[in-house]
C-alpha positions as CSV (number, residue, x, y, z in Angstrom):
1,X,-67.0,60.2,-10.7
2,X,-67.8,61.6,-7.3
3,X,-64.5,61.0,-4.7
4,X,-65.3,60.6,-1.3
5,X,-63.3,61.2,2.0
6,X,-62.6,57.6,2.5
7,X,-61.2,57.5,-1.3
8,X,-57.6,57.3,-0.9
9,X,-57.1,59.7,-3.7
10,X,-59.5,62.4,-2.1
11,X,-57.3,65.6,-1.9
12,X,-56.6,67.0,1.7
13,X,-55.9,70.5,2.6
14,X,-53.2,72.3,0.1
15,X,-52.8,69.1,-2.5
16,X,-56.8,70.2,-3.2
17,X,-56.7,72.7,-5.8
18,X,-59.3,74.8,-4.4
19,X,-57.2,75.2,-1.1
20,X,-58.0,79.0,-0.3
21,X,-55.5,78.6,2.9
22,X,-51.7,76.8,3.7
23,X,-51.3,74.2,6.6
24,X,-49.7,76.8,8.0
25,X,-52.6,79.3,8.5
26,X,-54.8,76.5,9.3
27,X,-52.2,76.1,12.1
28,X,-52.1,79.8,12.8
29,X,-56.2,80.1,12.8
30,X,-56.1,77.3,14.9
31,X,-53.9,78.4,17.8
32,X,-55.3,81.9,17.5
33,X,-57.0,83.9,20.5
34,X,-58.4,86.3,17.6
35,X,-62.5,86.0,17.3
36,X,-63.7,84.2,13.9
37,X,-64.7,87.7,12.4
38,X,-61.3,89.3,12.9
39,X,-59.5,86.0,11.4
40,X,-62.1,86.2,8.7
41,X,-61.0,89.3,7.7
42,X,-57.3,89.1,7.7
43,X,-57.7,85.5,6.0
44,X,-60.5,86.0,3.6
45,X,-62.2,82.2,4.8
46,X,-65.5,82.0,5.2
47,X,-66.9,82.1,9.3
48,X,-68.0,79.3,9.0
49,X,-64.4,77.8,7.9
50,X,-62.4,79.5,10.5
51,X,-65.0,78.2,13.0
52,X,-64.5,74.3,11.8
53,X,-60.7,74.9,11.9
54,X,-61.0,76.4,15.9
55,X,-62.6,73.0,16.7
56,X,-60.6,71.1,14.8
57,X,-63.9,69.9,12.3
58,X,-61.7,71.2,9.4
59,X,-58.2,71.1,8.4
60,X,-57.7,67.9,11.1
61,X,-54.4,66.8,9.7
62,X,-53.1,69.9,10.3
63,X,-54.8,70.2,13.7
64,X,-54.7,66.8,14.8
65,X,-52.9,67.2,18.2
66,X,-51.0,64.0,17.6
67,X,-49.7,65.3,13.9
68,X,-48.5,68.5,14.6
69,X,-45.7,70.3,16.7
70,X,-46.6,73.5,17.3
71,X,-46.6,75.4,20.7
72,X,-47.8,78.8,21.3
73,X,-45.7,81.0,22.9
């Protein structure tokens, strides 16, 4: 059985199982002023991940401006 987005029992972020990141370094990756390589890198995500995440493609519960808290300092 194939489980789409729209399925409320599709898994977001770290309650999927093949999470390779937390909320938080989604957060992090998102707020960053660090290029996609360099967070690449220190992260071990893929580009093309770290890229989604930057404009808020991936990870969008986490990066949701209405969901989260965080300010950069």
């Amino acid at each position: 059985m194939t489980i789409f987005k729209q399925d409320p029992d599709y898994l977001y972020g770290m309650s999927n199982p093949n999470a390779k990141i937390t909320d938080e370094i989604a957060l992090e990756i998102f707020h960053s002023t660090k290029s996609c390589r360099e967070l690449e890198r220190i992260h071990h995500v893929s580009r093309t991940m770290i890229s989604k995440i930057k404009r808020g493609l991936a990870w969008k519960h986490v990066t949701d401006k209405k969901h989260h808290k965080y300010k950069p300092v």
